[in-house]
C-alpha positions in Angstrom: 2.5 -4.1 -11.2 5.7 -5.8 -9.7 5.2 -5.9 -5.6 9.7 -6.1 -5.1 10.4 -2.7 -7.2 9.0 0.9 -6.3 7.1 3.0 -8.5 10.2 5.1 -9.2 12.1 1.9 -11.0 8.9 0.7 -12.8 8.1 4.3 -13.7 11.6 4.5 -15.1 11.3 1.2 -16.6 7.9 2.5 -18.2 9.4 5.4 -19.9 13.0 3.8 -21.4 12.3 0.2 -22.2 10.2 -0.7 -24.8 10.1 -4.2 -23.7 8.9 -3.4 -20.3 6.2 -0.8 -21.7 5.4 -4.3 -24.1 5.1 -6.7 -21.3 3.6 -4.3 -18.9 0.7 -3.4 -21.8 0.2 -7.3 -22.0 0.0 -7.9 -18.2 -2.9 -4.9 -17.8 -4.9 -6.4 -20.9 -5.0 -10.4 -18.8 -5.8 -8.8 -16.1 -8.6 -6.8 -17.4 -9.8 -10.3 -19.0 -9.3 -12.0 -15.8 -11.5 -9.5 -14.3 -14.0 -9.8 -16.5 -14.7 -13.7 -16.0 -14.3 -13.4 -12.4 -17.0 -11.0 -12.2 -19.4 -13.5 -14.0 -21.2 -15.7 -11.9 -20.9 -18.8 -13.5 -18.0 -19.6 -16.1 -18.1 -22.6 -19.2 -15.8 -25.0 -19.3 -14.4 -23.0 -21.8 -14.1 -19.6 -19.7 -12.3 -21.3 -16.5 -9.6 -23.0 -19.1 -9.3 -19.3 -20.7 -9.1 -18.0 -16.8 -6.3 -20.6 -15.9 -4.4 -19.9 -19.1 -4.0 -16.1 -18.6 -3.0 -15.9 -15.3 -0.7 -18.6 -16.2 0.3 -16.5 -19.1 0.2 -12.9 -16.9 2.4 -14.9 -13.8 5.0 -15.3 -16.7 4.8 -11.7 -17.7 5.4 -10.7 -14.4 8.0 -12.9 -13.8 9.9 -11.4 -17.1 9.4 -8.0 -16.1 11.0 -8.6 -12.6 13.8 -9.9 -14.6 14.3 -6.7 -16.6 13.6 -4.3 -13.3 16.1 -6.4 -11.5 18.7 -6.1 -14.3 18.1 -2.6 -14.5 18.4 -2.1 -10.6 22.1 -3.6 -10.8 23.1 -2.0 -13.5 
């Protein structure tokens, strides 16, 4: 999920913070979709914009939950 933290903080993070669990539910379900197009052979026009939106959109959600997991770390 987030390559800096271990699976002990983002296991932690999974079971108290709604926000993370949020984020973290958001990330899986673009990445799932990104999957899914990449495994086509060919993509529309309309599919590579859609591709290049959500991992735009699931860099961002990784990039918030790094935030919270590094709040929580120095805290």
């Amino acid at each position: 999920m987030i390559e800096n933290y271990s699976d002990e903080t983002q296991a932690r993070l999974m079971a108290t913070s709604d926000e993370f669990r949020k984020l973290a539910a958001e990330h899986s379900s673009y990445d799932r979709r990104i999957e899914e197009l990449g495994s086509r052979r060919f993509l529309s026009e309309k599919e590579q914009l859609e591709e290049a939106k959500l991992k735009k959109m699931k860099l961002h959600l990784k990039d918030q939950m790094e935030h919270i997991a590094h709040d929580g770390v120095t805290h």
